[in-house]
Each structure stands twice: as structure tokens, then as C-alpha cells.
N, C-alpha and C positions, 0 to 999 in steps of 0.2 A: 405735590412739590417735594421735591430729593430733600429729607432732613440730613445735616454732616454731622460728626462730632465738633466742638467748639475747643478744640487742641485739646491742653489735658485737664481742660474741666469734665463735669458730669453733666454739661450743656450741649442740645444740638441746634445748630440755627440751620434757615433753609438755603439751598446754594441758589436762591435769587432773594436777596435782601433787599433794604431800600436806603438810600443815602438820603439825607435832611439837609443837606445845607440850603438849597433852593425853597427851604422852608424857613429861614434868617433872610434875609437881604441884598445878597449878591449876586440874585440872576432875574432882578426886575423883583416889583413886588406879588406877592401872594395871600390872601385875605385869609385868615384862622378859617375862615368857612372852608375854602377850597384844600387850607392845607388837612384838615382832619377829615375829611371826603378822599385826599389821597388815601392818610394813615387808614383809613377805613377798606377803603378798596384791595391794599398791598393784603393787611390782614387776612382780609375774605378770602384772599388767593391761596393762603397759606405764606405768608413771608413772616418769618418767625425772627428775624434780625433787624433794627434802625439802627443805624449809624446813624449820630451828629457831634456835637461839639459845642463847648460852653462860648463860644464867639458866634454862633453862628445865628445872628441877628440880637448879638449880646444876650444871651440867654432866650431867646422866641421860641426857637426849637426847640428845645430842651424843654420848654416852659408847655408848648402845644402838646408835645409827647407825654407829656406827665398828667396831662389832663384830660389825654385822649385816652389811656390807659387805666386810670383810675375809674374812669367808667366801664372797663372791661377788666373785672377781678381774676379772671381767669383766663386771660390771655393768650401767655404761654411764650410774649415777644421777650426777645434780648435786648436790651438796647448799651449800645456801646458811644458812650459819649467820648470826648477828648479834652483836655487842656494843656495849657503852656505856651497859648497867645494872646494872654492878654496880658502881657507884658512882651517890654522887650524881649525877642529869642539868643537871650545872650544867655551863656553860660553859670552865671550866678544868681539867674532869679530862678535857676531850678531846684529849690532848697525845700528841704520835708515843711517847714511852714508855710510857703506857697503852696505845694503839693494840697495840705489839709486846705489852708484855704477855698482854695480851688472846687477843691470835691465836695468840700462841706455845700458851694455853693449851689452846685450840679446837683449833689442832693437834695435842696431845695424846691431846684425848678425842676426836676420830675418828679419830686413829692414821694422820694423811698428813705428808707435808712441806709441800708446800700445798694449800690451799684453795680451795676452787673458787672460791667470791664470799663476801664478807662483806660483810653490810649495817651500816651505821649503825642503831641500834635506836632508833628514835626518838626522836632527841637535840632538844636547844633549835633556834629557830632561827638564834640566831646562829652555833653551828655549822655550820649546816647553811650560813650564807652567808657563812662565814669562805675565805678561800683559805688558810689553814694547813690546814684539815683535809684539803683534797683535795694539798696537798703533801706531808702524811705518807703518806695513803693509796697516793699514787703511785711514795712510796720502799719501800711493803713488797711494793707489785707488783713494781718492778725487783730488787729482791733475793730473789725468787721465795716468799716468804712467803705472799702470797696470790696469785690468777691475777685478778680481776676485784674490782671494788667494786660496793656502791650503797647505796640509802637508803631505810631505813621511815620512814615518815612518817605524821603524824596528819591534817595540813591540805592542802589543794589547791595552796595559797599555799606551804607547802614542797615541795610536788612540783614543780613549776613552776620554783623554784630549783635543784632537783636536775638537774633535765633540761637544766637550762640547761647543767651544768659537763662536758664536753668527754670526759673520761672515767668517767662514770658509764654503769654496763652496766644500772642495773634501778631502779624506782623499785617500794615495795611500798607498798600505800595499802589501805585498807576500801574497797570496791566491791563494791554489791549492793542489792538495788530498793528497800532500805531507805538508801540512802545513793547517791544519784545525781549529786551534784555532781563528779565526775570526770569526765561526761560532756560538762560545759561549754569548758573549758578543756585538763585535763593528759592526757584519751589522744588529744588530735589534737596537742598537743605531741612526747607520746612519740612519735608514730607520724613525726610530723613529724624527728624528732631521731635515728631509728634506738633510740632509750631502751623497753629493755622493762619491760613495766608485770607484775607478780604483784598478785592481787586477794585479798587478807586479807580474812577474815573473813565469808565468801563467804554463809553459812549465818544470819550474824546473831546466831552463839552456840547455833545450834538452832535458833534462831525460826524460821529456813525451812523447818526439816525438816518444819512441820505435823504434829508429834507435843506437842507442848507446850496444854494447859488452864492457867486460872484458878488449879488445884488443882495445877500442875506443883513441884515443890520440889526441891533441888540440896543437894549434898553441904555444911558448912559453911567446905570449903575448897575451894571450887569457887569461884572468882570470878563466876560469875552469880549467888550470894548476896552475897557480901561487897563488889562493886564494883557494883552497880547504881548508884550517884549519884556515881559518883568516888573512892570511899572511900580507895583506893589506887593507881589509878592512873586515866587517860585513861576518862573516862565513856562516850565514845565505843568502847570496848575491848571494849565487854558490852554486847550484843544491837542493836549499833551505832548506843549510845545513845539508843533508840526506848525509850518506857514499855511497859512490857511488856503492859497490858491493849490498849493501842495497837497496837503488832505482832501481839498474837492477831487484832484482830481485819483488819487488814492481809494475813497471814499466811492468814488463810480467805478472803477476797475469791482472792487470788492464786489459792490451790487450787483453788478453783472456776470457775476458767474455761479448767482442762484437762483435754485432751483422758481418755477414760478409757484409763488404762494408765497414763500419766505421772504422776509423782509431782513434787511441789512441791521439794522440794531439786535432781531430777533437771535440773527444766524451768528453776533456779535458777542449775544450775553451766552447763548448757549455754547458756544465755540471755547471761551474763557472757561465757562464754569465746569467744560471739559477735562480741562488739562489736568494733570495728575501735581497734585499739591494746593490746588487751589480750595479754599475752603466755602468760600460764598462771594457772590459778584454785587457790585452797592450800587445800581444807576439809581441817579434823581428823578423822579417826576415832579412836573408841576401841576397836573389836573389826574383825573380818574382815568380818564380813555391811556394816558402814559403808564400809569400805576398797572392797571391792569395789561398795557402789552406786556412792559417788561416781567409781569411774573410768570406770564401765558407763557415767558421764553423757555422756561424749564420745560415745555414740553416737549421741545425740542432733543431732549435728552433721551427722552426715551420714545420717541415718533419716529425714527427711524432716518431720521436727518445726516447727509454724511460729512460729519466732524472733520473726517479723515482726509475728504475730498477742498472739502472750503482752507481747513489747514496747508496745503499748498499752496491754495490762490493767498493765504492771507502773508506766508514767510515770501513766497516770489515777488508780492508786489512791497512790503517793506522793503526785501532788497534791491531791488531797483529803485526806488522814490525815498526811500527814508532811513533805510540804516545809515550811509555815511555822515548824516546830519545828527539824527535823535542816537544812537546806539554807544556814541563816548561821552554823552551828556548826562546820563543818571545812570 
């Protein structure tokens, strides 16, 4: 597995990480057994990065992770939690005693003194362009609370201001061939700024897996039921805001123009974790056989896979099927 640098820490994660949210609540449930059997699996692969977030099953994740790692002293993972949802995402609950709050709690449920990186979780943007926030964030690194910051984000337009601020280690954004406008702007920024890029949402929610029909149907607490048009949160969040009869058939175009052996999620992750500015790609798993494709993807990096080739099919069929829709929206 490709180790990257971790912007401008003295950290490298690997360029296929592993996303935890589907380890909280929001994509059906998942039993501590099966979720620490993923965590277990990604590790074995070499995945040296978890994403999650202190909502994401109100602390479970954070909580599984910190228990799953205490029994591995030497590890060697990063894990990069998030907050600033659980409160309202308004503009004045992001104040440095939130912030401690916050982290203090994060520290808890994964059982450190500090934390590796914490992200912004997709807050407003005048957070995101206030210089108070990165003045608190800068007082909980120097009091060794956290080691690194950064920012999820929804828009290109907040990325771009993230990268901008001096010490931000990581920008996390949606990237993936269903959501291309990153490609314009923020990872020649990042790359430009030493700012490393995590690519959320890599899979489209499943739609890339190429396992998904007409007739697919989701748990009723799975957010690709209940947030397909924004219901609860960013519409962009679920199946990266592509209409889902849209992405199937997007979603088969793509498949079909690989090679036979390569699987469409495979040629997905490695495609992404291609691009020049990207620093590590974050699909979810819910079981072992998941965990272990998506890390198998990096092998695609260096197996002789042509990046060059599927990158046509993947900008030709966006522009046709989905830039006029998805490309003025984040």
C-alpha cells in the first residue's frame, strides 16, 4: 500500500484509507463484532488512515476505534475524527469553548490525550473564512489537545479558502467521476500549498460499486432512503447528489469500458487516488470481504492498470450525463 505524506505534518497515511461513518448509524445497522473485523481487515491491508466523526453514531465510532486500537499499541493508524455537528451549524456555536468541548469528548471515546487531526465537519462558510476559528484551532494544537487540523467541506469555493489558511493539514471534499469539479481548481491548489486532499465519498454512496438496480432498496435508516433530496442534510451527501436513475445508468457506461478482471468500485478508488493532489481516498465498508476490496484497490496503482485510459471514459460520460446538473452545485 502507497504511504503519502499527511500535508505538512511528519505523518504518512496510506492512499486507500477507510471512512467509519457506516460504523454510527446511518447506513443500516452494524454489530461492534462486524465493525472491528472491518477495522481489522483495512489494517491487515495496510490502511494507515480512519476517518470518522464525533456524531457518527454519537460517538460509536470514535468509541469502536479507540478500542480497537488500544489493543494494537503499535499500529501505526491515523485517525482523523471531525466535529461541529452536534449543534446547530450556525455560525456562533463555533466558538474555542465548543471547539475544547468537543475534542475533549473525542478524546475520550478513542481513549488518547491527543488527537491526531480534527476536522471541521462541514461547518458554514463564514466559519470557515473567519480567522477566529483557526485562532482557537491553533490554541488546542499548542496545548497539545489536538496535533493537526483541517476542513470538510461541501463546496470547492470552501476548499479553496481552507487551503488558503497557513496551517491547515488536510482539506476533505466529495471526489469522484460523479463529482469532478475538484479537478478545476482545489487539488492544484492543494498540491500547490503542500494542503493534503482526503476524497469523501469516493463510491457515490454505492453507486459505484455497480451492484445497485432500479429495484435496489435501503434500510429506512440508511440515508440513501431518507436524504436523497436533502431531507436532512447536504443533498450532495447521497449518491453525490446524482438522481439515482441517472448514476445507474452512468454507473454502467463506466463498467463497461473495463478491462475484464477490474471491477468498477476497484478502477474507482484507484482512478481517484490517481490524480495529482489527492492525498488518500476514504470508502466505507460494512463487512471484511468490502474492507479488503477496497484496500486490494491500490494495487491497481502499480499493476499496470490504464488510469489514462478509464480517465477519458470517466470526464466523457460526466459530460454527457452529469456535468450540466452536478458541476454549478458544489
Amino acid at each position: 500500500m502507497q504511504q503519502r505524506p499527511l500535508g505538512r505534518t511528519e505523518r504518512s497515511v496510506s492512499a486507500i484509507g477507510l471512512g467509519t461513518w457506516q460504523l454510527g448509524a446511518d447506513w443500516g445497522n452494524v454489530s461492534e463484532e462486524d465493525a472491528t473485523a472491518v477495522l481489522a481487515a483495512s489494517a491487515d491491508r495496510g490502511v494507515t488512515l480512519f476517518d470518522t466523526a464525533d456524531v457518527y453514531g454519537d460517538g460509536r465510532s470514535e468509541s469502536i476505534i479507540g478500542r480497537f486500537l488500544a489493543g494494537r499499541p503499535d499500529h501505526g493508524i491515523t485517525v482523523a475524527t471531525k466535529m461541529g455537528r452536534r449543534m446547530a451549524q450556525e455560525p456562533e456555536n463555533y466558538t474555542s469553548e465548543n471547539f475544547r468541548a468537543w475534542t475533549d469528548r473525542s478524546r475520550a471515546n478513542l481513549g488518547v490525550d491527543t488527537l491526531d487531526l480534527v476536522q471541521l465537519h462541514c461547518p458554514p462558510t463564514a466559519v470557515i473564512e473567519a480567522d477566529a476559528t483557526y485562532d482557537a484551532l491553533d490554541a488546542l494544537v499548542s496545548d497539545g489537545t489536538i496535533a493537526a487540523y483541517g476542513v470538510s467541506v461541501e463546496t470547492c469555493a470552501q476548499a479553496l479558502a481552507a487551503i488558503a489558511r497557513p496551517n491547515v493539514t488536510n482539506v476533505q471534499i466529495i471526489f469522484n467521476p460523479f463529482r469532478l469539479k475538484p479537478l478545476d481548481e482545489v487539488l492544484p491548489a492543494a498540491a500547490a500549498a503542500g494542503v493534503a486532499i482526503f476524497a469523501r465519498v469516493p463510491l457515490a454512496s454505492g453507486m459505484l460499486s455497480g451492484k445497485y438496480t432500479a429495484t435496489t432498496t435501503f434500510a429506512a435508516n440508511d440515508h440513501r432512503s431518507y436524504n436523497r433530496h436533502g431531507e436532512a442534510f447536504d443533498r450532495g451527501e447521497t449518491f453525490s447528489g446524482v438522481d439515482f436513475s441517472v448514476g445507474l445508468d452512468a454507473a454502467t457506461e463506466l463498467a463497461a469500458a473495463l478491462p475484464s478482471g477490474v471491477t468498477l468500485p476497484a478502477a474507482t478508488l484507484a482512478w481517484i487516488a490517481s490524480q495529482v493532489g489527492v492525498t488518500t481516498v476514504i470508502p466505507g465498508a460494512r463487512n471484511v470481504t468490502q474492507a479488503e476490496s477496497n484496500a486490494d484497490a491500490a494495487a491497481l496503482l502499480d499493476d499496470g492498470f490504464d488510469v489514462t485510459a478509464f480517465d477519458a471514459v470517466v470526464r466523457d460520460v460526466y459530460d454527457r450525463h452529469l456535468r450540466a446538473a452536478i458541476h454549478p452545485e458544489w
